[in-house]
C-alpha positions as MATLAB code, in Angstrom:
seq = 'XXXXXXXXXXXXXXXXXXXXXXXXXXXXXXXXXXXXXXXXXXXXXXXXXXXXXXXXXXXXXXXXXXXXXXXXXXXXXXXXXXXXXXXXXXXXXXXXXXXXXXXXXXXXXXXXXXXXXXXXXXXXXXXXXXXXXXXXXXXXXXXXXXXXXXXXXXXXXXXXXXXXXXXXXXXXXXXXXXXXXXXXXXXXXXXXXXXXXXXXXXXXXXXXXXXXXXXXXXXXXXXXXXXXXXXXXXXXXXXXXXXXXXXXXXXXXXXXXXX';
ca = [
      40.925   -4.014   37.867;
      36.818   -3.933   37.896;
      34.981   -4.875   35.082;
      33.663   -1.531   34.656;
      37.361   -0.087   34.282;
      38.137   -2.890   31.829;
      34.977   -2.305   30.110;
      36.182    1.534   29.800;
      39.951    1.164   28.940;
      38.322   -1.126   25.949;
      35.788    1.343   24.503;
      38.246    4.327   25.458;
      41.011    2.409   23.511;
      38.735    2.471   20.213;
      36.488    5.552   20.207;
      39.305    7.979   21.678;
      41.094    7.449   18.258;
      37.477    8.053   16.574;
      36.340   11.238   18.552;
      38.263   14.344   18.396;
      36.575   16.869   20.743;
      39.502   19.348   22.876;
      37.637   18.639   25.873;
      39.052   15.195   26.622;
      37.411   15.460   30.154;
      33.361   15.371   28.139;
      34.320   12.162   26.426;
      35.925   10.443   29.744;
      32.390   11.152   31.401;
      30.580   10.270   28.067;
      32.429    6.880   28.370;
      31.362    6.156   31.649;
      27.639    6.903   30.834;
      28.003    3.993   28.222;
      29.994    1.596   30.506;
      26.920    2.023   33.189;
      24.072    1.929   30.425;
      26.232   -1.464   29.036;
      26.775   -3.214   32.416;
      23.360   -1.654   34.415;
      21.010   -2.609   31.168;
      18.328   -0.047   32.025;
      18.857    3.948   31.162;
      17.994    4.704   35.139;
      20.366    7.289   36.077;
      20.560    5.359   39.468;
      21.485    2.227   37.908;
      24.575    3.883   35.646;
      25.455    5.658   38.894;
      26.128    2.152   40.176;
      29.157    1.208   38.166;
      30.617    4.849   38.122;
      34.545    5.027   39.776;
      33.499    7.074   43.012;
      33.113    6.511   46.657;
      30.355    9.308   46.712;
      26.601    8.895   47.804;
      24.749    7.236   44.788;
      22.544   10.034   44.926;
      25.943   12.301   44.056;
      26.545    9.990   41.215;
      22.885   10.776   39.837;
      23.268   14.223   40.136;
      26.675   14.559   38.804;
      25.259   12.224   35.556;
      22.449   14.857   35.431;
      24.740   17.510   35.601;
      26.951   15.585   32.650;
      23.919   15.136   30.600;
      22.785   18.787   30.633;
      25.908   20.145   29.391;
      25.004   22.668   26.960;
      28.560   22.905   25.840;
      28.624   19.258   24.915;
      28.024   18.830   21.271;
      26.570   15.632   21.093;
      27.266   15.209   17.164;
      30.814   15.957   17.248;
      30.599   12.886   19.813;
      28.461   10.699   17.121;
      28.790   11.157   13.881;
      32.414    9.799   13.748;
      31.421    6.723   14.933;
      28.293    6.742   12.465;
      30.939    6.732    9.853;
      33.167    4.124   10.921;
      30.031    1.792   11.332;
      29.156    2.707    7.822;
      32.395    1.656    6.079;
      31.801   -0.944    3.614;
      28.404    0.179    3.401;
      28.629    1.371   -0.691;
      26.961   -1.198   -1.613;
      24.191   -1.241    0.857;
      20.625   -0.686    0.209;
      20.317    0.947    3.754;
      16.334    0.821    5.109;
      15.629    3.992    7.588;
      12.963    3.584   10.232;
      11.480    7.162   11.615;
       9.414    6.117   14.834;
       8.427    8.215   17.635;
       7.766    7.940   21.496;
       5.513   10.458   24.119;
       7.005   11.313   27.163;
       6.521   13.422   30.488;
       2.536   12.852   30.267;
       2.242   13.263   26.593;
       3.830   16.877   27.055;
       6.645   15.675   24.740;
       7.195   13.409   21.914;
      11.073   12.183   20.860;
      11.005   11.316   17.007;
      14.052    9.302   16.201;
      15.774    8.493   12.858;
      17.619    4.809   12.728;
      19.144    2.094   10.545;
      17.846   -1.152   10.303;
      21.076   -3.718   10.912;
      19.494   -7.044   10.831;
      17.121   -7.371   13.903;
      18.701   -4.021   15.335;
      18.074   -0.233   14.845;
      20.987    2.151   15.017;
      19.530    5.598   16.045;
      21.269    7.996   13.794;
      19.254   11.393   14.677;
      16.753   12.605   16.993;
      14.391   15.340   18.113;
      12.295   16.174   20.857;
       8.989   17.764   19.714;
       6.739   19.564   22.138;
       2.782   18.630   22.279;
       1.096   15.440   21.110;
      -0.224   13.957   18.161;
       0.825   13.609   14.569;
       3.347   15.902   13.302;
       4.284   17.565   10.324;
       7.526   17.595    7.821;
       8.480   21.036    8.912;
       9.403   20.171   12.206;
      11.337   17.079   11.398;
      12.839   18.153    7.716;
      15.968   19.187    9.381;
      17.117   15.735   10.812;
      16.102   13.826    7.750;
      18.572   16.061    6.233;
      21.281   15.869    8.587;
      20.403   11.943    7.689;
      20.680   12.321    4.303;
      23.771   14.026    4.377;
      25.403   11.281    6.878;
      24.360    8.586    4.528;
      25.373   10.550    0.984;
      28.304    8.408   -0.241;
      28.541    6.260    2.625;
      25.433    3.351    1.029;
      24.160    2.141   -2.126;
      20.401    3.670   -1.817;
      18.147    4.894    1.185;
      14.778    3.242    1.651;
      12.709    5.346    4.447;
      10.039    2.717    6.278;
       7.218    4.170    8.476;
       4.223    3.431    9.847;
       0.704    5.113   10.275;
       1.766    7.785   12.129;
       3.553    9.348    9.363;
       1.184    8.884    6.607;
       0.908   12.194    5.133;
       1.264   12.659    1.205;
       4.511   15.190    2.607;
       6.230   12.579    3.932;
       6.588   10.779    0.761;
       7.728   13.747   -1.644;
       9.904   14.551    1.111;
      11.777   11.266    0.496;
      11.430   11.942   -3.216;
      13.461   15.418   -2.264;
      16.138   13.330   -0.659;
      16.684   10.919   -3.271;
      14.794    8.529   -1.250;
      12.581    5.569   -1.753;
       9.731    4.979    0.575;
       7.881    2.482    2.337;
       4.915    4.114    4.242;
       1.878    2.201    5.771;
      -1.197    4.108    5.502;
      -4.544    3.995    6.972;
      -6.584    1.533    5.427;
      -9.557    3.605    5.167;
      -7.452    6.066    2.959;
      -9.464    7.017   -0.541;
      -7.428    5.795   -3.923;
      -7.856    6.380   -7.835;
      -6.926    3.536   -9.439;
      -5.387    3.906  -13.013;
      -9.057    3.082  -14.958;
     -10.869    5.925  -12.781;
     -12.647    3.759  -10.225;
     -12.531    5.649   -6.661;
     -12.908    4.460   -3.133;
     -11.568    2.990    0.109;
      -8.125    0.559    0.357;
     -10.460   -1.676    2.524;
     -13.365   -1.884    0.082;
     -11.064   -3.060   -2.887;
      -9.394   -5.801   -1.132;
     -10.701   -9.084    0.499;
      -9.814  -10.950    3.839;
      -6.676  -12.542    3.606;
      -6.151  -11.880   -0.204;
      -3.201   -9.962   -1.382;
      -3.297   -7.177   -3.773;
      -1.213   -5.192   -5.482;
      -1.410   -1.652   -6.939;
       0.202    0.325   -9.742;
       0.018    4.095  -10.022;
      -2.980    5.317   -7.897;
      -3.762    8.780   -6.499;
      -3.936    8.408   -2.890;
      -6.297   10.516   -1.183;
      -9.292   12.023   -1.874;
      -8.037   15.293   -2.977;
      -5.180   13.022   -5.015;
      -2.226   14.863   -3.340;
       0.133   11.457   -4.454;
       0.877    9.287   -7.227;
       2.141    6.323   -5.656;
       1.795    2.502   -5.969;
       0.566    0.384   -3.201;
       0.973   -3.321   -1.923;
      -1.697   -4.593    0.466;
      -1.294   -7.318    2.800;
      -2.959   -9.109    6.161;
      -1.280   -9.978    9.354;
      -3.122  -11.425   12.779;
      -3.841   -8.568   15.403;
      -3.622   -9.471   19.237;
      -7.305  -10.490   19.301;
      -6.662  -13.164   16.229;
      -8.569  -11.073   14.343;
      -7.218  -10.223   10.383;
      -5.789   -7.266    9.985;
      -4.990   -5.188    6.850;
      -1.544   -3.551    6.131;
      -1.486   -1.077    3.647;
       2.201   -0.063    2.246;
       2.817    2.933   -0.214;
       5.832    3.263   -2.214;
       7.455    4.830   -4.986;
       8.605    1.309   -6.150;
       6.990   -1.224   -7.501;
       3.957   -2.806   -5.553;
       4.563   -6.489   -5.076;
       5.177   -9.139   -2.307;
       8.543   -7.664   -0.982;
       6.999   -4.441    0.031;
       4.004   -5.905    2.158;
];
């Protein structure tokens, strides 16, 4: 027996028990997607084509993955989710930390945001969507798969905390987590305007020296104060040794563990 048959009989064994779709034939080919993304380790269609149980052309193989992967009858949750929630059991008492991140592809013509939980030095995707266009984007467009999220998760762990970085640092995103029943941990620019709670206005970087930690209770982010929020600030090293400041919003307390 190869190792990529052994390799399938073993995940086919376990997730075949998980995954009940009627078309039996979708998760066979499924399965042998993941045994050539496993034993391959690169997504290249032409190197999962390699380990695929066929005597065909390798260019067959790529085009009958293609073919696989463009299945618009293939519901790709139905496929998913089940295994989502047998990885969360035993979760209840989890504080589960959610990254959102995103990635341009096809010349910046596209841009796949992705939803996933952190598991130690690991992130399990547990949604996506592909966005057309560049640039920052807006709740609207990815309020749907934070809710799928939310409903996944409901039950399932102890409390959510959403982490992102700059790229999602408008006011929305945090009352969006609010809406959830979220916490959040959001880096923001560090030229963003603040209130603090005696009045005084101006820029995160004007308040806070090199290399000094600060901490922030209750300040209106934002010129136009669109947030009450709290907010930790912090310095790492950036790839030129230079200092750089981190600035973290959240709805919970500002102190070390959130910088």
């Amino acid at each position: 027996m190869s190792s990529s048959q052994e390799l399938y009989n073993r995940l086919s064994e376990t997730v075949s028990a998980l995954v009940k779709v009627t078309n039996r034939k979708q998760l066979a080919n499924w399965l042998w997607i993941v045994v050539g993304l496993l034993q391959g380790k690169s997504p290249a269609l032409s190197q999962i084509a390699n380990f695929l149980p066929m005597n065909t052309q390798a260019e067959s193989r790529v085009t009958l993955i293609r073919r696989w992967l463009m299945n618009w009858h293939v519901d790709v949750w139905a496929f998913y989710e089940p295994i989502l929630k047998h990885v969360l059991q035993g979760w209840s008492a989890v504080q589960a930390y959610v990254i959102l991140d995103g990635v341009m592809i096809f010349g910046d013509r596209w841009q796949i945001f992705r939803v996933s939980l952190q598991h130690g030095c690991r992130a399990i995707p547990l949604a996506w969507v592909v966005v057309p266009g560049k640039g920052l984007t807006t709740v609207q467009h990815l309020k749907t798969m934070l809710e799928r999220v939310k409903r996944l998760l409901h039950n399932r762990v102890k409390s959510v905390v959403f982490l992102a970085d700059r790229g999602f640092r408008d006011c929305d995103w945090a009352q969006l987590c609010l809406d959830l029943g979220w916490n959040y941990a959001i880096r923001v620019a560090c030229n963003t305007y603040i209130t603090l709670e005696d009045g005084r206005t101006g820029r995160i970087d004007a308040w806070v020296s090199p290399y000094r930690n600060r901490y922030f209770q209750n300040v209106w982010l934002t010129q136009a104060q669109k947030l009450l929020t709290n907010l930790s600030v912090t310095w790492t090293t950036d790839k030129n040794g230079q200092p750089e400041m981190v600035a973290v919003i959240s709805n919970q307390i500002a102190c070390r563990t959130r910088s």
